[in-house]
N, CA, C and O atoms as a Tinker XYZ file with bonds, in Angstrom:
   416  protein
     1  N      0.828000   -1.189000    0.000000    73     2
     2  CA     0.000000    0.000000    0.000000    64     1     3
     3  C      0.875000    1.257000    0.000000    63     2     4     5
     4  O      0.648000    2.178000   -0.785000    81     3
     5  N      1.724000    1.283000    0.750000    73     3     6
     6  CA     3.050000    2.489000    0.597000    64     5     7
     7  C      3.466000    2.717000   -0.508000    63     6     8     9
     8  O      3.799000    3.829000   -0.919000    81     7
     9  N      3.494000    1.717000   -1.100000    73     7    10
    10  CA     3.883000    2.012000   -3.091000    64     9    11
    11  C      2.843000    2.897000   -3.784000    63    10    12    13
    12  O      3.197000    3.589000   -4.739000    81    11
    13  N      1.576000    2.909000   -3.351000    73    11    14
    14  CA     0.331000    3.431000   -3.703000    64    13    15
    15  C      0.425000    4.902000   -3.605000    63    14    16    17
    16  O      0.423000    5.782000   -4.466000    81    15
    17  N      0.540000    4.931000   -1.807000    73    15    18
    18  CA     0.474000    6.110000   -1.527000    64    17    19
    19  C      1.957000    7.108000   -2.256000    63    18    20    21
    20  O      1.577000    8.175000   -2.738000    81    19
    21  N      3.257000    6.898000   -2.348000    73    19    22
    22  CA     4.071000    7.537000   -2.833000    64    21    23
    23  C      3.907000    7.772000   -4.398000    63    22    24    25
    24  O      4.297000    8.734000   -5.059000    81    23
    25  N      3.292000    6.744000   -4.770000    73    23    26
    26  CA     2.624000    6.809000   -6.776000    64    25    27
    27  C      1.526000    8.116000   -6.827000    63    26    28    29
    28  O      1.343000    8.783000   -7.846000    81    27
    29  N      0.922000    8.319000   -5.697000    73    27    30
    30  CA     0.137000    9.343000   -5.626000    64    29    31
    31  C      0.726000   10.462000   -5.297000    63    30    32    33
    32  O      0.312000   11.565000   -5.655000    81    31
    33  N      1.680000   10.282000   -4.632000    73    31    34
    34  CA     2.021000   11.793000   -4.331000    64    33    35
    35  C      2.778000   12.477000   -5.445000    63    34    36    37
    36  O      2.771000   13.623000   -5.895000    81    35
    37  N      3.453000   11.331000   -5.737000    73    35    38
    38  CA     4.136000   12.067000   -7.322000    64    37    39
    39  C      3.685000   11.543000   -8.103000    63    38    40    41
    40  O      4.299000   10.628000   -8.653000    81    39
    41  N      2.210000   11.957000   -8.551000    73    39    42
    42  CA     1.714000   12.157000   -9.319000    64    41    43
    43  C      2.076000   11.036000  -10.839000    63    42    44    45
    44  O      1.638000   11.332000  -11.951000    81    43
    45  N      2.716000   10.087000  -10.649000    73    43    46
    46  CA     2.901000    9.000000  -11.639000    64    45    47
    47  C      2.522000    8.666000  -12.288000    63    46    48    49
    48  O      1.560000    7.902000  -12.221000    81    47
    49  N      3.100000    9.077000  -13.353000    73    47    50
    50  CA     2.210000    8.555000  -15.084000    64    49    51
    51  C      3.269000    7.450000  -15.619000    63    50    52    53
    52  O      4.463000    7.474000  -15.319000    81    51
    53  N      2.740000    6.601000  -16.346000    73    51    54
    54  CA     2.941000    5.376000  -16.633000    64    53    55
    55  C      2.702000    5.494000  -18.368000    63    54    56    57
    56  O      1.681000    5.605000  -19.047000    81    55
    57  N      4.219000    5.408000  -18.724000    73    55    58
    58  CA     4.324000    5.632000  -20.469000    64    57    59
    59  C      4.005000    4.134000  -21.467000    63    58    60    61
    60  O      4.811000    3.205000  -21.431000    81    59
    61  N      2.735000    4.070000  -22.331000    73    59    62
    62  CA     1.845000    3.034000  -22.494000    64    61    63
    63  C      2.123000    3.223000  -23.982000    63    62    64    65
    64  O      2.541000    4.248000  -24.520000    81    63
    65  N      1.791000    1.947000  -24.608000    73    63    66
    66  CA     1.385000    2.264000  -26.036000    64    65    67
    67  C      0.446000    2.798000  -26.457000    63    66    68    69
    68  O      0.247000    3.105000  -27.632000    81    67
    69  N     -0.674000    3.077000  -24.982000    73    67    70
    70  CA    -1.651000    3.505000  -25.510000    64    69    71
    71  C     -1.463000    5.584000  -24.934000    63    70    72    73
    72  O     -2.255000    6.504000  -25.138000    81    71
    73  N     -0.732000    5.589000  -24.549000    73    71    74
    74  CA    -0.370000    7.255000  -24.381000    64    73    75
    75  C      0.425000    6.650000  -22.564000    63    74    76    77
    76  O      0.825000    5.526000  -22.258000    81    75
    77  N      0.380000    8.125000  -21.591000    73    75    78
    78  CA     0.477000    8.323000  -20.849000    64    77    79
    79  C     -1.067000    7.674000  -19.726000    63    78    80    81
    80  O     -2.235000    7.936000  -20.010000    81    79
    81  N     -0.730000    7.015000  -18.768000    73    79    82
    82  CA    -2.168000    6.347000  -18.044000    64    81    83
    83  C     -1.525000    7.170000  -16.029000    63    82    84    85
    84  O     -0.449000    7.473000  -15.514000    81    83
    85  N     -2.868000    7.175000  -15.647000    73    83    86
    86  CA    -2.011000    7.195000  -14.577000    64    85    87
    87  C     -2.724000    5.253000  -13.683000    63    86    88    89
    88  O     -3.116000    4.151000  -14.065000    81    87
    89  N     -2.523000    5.853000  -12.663000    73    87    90
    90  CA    -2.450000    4.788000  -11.399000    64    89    91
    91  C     -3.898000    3.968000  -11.838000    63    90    92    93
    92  O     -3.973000    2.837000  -12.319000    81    91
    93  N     -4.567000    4.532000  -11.645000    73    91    94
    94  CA    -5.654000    3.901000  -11.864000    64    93    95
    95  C     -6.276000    3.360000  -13.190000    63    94    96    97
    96  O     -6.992000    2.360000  -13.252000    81    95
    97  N     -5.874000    4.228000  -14.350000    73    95    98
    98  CA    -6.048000    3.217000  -15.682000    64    97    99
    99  C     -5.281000    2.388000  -15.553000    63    98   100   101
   100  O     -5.301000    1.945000  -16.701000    81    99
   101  N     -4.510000    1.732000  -14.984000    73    99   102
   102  CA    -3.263000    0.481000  -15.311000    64   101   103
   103  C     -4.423000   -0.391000  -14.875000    63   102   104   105
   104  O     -4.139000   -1.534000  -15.234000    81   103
   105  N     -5.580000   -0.377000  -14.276000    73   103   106
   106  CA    -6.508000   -1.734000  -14.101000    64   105   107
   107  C     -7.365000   -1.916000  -15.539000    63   106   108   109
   108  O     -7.868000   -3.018000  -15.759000    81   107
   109  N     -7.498000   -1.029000  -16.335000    73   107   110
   110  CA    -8.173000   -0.926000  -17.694000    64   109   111
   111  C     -7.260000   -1.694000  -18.856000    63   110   112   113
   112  O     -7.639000   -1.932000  -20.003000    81   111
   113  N     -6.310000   -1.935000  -18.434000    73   111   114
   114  CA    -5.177000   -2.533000  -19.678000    64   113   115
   115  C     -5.565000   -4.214000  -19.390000    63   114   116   117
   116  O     -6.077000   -4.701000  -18.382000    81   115
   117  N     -5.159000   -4.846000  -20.561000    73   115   118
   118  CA    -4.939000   -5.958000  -20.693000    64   117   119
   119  C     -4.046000   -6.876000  -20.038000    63   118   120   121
   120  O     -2.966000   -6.288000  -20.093000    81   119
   121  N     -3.906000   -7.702000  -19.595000    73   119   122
   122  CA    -2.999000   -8.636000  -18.870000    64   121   123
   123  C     -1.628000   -8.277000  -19.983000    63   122   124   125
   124  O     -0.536000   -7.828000  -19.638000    81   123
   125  N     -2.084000   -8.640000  -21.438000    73   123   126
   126  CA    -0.813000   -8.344000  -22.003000    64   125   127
   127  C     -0.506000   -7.326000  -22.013000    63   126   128   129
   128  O      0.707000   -7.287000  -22.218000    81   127
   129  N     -1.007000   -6.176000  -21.881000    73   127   130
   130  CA    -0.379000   -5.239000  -21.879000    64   129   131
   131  C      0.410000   -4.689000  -20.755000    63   130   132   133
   132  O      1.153000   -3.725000  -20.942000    81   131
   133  N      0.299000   -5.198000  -19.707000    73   131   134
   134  CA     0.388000   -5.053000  -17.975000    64   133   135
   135  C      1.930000   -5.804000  -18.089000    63   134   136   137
   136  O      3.030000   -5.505000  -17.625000    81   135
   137  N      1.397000   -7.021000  -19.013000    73   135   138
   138  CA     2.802000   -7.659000  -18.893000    64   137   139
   139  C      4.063000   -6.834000  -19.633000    63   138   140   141
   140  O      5.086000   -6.530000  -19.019000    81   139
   141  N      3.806000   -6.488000  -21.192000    73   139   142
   142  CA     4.231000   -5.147000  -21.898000    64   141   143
   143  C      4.980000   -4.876000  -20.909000    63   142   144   145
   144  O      6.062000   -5.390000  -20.628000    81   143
   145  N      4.074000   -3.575000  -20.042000    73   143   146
   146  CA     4.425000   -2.563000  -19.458000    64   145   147
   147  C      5.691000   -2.936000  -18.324000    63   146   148   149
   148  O      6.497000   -2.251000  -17.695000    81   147
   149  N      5.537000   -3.707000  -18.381000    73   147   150
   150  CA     6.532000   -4.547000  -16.759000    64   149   151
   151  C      7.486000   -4.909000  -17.236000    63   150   152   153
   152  O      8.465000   -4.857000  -16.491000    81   151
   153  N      7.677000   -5.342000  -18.385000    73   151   154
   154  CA     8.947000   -5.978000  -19.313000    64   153   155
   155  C      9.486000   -4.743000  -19.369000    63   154   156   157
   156  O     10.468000   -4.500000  -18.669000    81   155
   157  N      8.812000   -3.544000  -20.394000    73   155   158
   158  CA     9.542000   -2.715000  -20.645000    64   157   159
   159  C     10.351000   -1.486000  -19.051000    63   158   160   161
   160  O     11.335000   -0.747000  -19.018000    81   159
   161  N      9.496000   -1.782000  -18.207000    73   159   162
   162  CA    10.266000   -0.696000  -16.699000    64   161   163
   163  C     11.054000   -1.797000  -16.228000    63   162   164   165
   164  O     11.848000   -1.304000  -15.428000    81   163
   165  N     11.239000   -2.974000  -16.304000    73   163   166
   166  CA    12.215000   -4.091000  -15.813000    64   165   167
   167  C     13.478000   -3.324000  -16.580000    63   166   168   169
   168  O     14.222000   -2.517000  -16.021000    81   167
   169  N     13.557000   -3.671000  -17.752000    73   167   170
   170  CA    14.323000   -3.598000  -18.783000    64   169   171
   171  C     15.116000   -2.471000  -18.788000    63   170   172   173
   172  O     16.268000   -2.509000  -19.221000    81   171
   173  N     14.384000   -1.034000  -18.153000    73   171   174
   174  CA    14.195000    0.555000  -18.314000    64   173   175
   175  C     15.439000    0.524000  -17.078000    63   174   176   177
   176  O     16.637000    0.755000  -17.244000    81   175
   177  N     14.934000    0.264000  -16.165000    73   175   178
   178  CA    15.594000   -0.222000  -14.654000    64   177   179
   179  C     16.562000   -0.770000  -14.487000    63   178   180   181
   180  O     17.340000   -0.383000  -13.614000    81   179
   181  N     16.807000   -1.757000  -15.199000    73   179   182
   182  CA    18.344000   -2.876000  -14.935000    64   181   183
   183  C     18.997000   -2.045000  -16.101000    63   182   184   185
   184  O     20.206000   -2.278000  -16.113000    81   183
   185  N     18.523000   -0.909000  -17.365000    73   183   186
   186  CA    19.881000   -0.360000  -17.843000    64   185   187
   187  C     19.795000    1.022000  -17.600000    63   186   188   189
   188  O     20.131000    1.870000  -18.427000    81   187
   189  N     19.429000    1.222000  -16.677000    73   187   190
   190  CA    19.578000    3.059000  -16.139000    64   189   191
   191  C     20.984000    3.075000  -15.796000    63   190   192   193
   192  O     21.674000    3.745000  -16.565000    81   191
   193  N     21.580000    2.514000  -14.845000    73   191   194
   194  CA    22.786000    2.356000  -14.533000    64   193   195
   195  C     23.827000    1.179000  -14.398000    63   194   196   197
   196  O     23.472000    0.104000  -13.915000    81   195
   197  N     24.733000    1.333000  -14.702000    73   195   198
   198  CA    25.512000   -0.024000  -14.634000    64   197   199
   199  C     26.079000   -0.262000  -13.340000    63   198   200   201
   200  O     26.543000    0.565000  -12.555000    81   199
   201  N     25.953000   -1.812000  -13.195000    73   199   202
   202  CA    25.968000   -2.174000  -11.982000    64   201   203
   203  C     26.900000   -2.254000  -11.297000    63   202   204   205
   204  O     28.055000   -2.530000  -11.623000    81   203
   205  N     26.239000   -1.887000   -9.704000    73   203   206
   206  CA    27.406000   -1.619000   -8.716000    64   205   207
   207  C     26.668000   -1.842000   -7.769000    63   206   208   209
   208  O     25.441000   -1.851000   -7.864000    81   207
   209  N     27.745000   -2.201000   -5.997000    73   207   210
   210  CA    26.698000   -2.411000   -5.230000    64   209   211
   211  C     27.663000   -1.035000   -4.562000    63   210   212   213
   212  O     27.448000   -0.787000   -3.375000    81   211
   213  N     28.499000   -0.330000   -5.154000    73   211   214
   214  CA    28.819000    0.855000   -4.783000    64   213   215
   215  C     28.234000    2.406000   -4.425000    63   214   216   217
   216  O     28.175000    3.118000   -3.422000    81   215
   217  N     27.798000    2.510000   -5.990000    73   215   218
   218  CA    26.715000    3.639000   -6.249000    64   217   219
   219  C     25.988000    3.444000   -6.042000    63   218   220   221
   220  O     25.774000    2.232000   -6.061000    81   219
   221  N     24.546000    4.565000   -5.527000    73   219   222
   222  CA    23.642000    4.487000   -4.939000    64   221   223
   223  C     22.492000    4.743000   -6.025000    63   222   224   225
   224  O     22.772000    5.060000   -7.181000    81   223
   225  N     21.195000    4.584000   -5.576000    73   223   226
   226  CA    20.197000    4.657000   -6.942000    64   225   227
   227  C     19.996000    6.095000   -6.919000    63   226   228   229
   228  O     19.838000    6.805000   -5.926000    81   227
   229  N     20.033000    6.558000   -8.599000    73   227   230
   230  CA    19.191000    8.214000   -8.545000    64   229   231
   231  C     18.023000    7.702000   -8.010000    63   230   232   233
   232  O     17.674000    6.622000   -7.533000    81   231
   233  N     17.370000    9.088000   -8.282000    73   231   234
   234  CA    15.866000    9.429000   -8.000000    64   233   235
   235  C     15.008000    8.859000   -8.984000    63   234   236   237
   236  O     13.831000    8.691000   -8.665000    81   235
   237  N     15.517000    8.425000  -10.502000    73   235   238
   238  CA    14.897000    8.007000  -11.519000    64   237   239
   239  C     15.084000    6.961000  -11.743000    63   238   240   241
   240  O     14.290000    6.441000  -12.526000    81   239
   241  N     16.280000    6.051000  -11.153000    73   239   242
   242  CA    15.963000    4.573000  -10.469000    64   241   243
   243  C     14.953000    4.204000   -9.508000    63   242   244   245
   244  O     14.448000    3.083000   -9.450000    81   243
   245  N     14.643000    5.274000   -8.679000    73   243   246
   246  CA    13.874000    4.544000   -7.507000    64   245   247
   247  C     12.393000    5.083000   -8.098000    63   246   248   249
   248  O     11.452000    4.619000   -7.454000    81   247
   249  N     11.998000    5.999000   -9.231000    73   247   250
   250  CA    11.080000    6.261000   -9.398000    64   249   251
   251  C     10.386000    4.984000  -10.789000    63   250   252   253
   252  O      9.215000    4.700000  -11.038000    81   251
   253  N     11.482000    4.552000  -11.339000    73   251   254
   254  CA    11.360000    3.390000  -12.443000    64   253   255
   255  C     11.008000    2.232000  -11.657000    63   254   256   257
   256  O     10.188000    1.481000  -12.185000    81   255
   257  N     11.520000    1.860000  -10.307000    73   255   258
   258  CA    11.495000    0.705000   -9.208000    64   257   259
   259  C      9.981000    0.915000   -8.805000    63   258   260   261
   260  O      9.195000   -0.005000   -8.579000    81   259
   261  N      9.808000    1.723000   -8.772000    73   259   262
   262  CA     7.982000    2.132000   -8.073000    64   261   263
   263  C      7.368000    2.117000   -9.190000    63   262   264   265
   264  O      6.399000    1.404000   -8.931000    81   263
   265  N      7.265000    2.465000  -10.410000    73   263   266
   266  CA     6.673000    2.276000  -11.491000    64   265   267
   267  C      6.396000    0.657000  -11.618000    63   266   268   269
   268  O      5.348000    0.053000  -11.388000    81   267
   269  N      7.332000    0.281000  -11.941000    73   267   270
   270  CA     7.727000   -1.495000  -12.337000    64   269   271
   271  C      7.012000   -2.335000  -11.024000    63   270   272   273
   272  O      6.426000   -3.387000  -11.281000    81   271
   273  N      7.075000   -1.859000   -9.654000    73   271   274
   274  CA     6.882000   -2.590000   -8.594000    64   273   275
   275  C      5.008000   -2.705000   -8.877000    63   274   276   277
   276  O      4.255000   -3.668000   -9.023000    81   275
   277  N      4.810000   -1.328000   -8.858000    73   275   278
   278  CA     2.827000   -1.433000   -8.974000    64   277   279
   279  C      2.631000   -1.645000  -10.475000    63   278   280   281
   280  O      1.432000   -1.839000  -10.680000    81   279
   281  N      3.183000   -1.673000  -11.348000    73   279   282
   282  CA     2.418000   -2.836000  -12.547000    64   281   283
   283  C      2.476000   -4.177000  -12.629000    63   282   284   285
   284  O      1.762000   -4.916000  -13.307000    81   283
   285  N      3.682000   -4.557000  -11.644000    73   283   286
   286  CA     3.393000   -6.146000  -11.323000    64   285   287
   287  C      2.698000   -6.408000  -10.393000    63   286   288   289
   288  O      2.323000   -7.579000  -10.326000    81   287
   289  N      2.217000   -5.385000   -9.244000    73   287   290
   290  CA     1.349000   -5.234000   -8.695000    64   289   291
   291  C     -0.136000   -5.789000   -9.372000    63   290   292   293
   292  O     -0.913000   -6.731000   -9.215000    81   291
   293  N     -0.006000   -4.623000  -10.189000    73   291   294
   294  CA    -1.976000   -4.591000  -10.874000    64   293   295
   295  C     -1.654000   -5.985000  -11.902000    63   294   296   297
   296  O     -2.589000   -6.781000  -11.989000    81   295
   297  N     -0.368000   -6.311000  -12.683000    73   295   298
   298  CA    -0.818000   -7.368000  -13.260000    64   297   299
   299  C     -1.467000   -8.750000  -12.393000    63   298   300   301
   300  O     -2.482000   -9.429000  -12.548000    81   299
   301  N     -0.399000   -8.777000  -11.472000    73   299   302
   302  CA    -0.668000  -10.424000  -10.234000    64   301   303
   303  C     -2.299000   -9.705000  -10.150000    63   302   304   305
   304  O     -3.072000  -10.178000  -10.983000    81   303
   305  N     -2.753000   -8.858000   -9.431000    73   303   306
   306  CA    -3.715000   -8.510000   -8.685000    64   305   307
   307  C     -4.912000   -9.176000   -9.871000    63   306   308   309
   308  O     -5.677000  -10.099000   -9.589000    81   307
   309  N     -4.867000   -8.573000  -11.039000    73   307   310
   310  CA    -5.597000   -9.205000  -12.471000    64   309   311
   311  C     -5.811000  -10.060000  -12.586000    63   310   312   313
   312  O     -6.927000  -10.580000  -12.576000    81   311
   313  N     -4.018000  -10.869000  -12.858000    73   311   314
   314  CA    -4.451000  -12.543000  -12.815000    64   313   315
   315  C     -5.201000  -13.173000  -11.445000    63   314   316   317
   316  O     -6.154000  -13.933000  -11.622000    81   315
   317  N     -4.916000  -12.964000  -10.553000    73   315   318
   318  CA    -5.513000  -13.891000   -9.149000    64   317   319
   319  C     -6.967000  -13.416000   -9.639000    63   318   320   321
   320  O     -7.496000  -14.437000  -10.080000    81   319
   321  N     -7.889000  -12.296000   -9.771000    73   319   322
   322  CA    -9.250000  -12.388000  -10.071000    64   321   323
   323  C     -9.598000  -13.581000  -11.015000    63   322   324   325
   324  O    -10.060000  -14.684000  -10.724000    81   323
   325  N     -9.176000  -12.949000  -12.482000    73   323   326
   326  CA    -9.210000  -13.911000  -13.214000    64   325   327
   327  C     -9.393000  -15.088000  -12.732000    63   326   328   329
   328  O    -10.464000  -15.519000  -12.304000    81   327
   329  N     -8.123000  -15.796000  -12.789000    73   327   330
   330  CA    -8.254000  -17.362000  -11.968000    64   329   331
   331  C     -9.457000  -17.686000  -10.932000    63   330   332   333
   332  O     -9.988000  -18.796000  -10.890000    81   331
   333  N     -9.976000  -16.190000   -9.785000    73   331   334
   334  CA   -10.933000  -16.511000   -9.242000    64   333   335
   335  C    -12.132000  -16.911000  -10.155000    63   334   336   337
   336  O    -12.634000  -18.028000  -10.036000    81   335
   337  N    -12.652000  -15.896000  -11.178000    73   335   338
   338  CA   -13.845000  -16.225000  -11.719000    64   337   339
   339  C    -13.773000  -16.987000  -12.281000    63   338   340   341
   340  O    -14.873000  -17.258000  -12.763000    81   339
   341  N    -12.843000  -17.781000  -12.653000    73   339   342
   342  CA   -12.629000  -18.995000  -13.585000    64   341   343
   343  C    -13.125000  -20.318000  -12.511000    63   342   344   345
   344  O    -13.763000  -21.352000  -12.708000    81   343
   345  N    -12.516000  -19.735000  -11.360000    73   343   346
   346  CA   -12.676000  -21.329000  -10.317000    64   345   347
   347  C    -14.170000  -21.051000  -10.079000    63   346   348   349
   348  O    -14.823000  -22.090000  -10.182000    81   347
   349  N    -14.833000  -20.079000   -9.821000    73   347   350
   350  CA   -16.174000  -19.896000   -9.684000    64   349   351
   351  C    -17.084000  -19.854000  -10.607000    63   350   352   353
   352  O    -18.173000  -20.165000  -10.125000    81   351
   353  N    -17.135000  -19.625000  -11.658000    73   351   354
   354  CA   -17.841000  -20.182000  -13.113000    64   353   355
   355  C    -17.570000  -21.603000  -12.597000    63   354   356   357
   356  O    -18.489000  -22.138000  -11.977000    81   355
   357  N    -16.144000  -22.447000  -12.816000    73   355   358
   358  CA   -16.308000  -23.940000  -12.718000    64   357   359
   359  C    -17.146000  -24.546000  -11.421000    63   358   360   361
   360  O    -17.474000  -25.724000  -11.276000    81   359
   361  N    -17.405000  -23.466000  -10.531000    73   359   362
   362  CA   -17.826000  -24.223000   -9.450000    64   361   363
   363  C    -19.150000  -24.201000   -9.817000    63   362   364   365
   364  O    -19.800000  -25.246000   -9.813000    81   363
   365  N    -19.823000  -22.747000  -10.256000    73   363   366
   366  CA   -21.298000  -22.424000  -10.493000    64   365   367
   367  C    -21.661000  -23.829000  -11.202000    63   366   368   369
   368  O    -22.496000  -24.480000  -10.575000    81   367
   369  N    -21.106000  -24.510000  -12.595000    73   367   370
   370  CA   -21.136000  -25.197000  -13.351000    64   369   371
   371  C    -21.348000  -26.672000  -12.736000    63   370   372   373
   372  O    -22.452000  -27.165000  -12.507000    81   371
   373  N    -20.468000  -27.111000  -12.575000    73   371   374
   374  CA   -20.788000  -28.271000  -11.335000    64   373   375
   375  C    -21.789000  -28.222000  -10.393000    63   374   376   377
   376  O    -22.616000  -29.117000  -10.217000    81   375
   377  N    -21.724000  -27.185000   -9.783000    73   375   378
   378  CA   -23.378000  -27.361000   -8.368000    64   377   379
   379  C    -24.545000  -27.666000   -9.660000    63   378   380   381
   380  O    -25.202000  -28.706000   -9.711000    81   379
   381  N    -24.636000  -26.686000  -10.544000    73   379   382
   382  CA   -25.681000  -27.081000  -11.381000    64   381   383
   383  C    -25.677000  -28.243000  -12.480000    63   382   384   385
   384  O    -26.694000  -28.288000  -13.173000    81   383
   385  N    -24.720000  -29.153000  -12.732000    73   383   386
   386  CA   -24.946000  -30.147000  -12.559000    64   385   387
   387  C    -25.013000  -31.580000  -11.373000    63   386   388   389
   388  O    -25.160000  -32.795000  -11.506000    81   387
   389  N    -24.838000  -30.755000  -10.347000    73   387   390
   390  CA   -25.404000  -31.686000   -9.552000    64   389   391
   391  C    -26.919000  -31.174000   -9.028000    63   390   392   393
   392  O    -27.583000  -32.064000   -8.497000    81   391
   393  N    -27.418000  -30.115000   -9.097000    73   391   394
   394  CA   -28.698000  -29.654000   -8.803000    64   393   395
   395  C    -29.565000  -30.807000   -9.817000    63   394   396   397
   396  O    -30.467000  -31.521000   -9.378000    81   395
   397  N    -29.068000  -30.818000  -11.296000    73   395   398
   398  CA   -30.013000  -31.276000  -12.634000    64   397   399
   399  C    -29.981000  -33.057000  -12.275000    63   398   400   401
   400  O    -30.748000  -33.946000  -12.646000    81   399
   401  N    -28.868000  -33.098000  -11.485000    73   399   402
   402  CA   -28.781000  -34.948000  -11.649000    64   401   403
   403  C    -30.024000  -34.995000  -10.234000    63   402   404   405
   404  O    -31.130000  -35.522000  -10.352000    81   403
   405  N    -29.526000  -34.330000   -8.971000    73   403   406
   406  CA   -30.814000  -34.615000   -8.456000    64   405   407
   407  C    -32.173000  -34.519000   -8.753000    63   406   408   409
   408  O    -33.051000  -35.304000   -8.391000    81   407
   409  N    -32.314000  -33.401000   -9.508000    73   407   410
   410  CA   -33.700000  -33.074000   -9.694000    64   409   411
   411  C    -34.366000  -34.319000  -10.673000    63   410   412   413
   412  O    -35.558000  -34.621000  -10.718000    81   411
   413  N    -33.157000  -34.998000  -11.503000    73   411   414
   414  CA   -33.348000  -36.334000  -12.290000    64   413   415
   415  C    -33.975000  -37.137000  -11.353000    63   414   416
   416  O    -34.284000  -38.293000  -11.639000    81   415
């Protein structure tokens, strides 16, 4: 939730194929695109600077790290629904065939 609240305070826009989104359109995107988006701030992130456990992160490392952290955020958060309504459709599906075999 601290990732949330600091995405809000600075005002965080999230650079999309589909334009600029902020915090809250990232739940309107597609799983693939969520995934997209996470590949590309992974990617953004591990070549901002070359590695050291010397130097310390800019401000535009730790602001790429908070970017990248809440779109794998909203993607997991996506998939686990998903998977929910999937297990619950299969469940709806089953009770009602066992409702139809009793009522047989």
């Amino acid at each position: 939730m601290e990732n949330y609240k600091e995405a809000v305070k600075q005002k965080l826009r999230f650079q999309t194929s589909k334009g600029l989104l902020t915090l809250e359109q990232l739940f309107d995107l597609s799983l693939n695109d969520l995934d997209s988006l996470a590949v590309s701030l992974q990617d953004a992130y591990e070549n901002s600077k070359g590695k050291s456990f010397l130097e310390k992160k800019t401000l535009k490392d730790k602001g790429l790290k908070l970017q990248f952290d809440i779109v794998l955020d909203v993607l997991n958060t996506k998939a686990e629904e998903l998977d929910e309504a999937k297990t619950a459709a299969e469940n709806k599906a089953h009770n009602a065939e066992i409702l139809e075999l009793i009522a047989d």
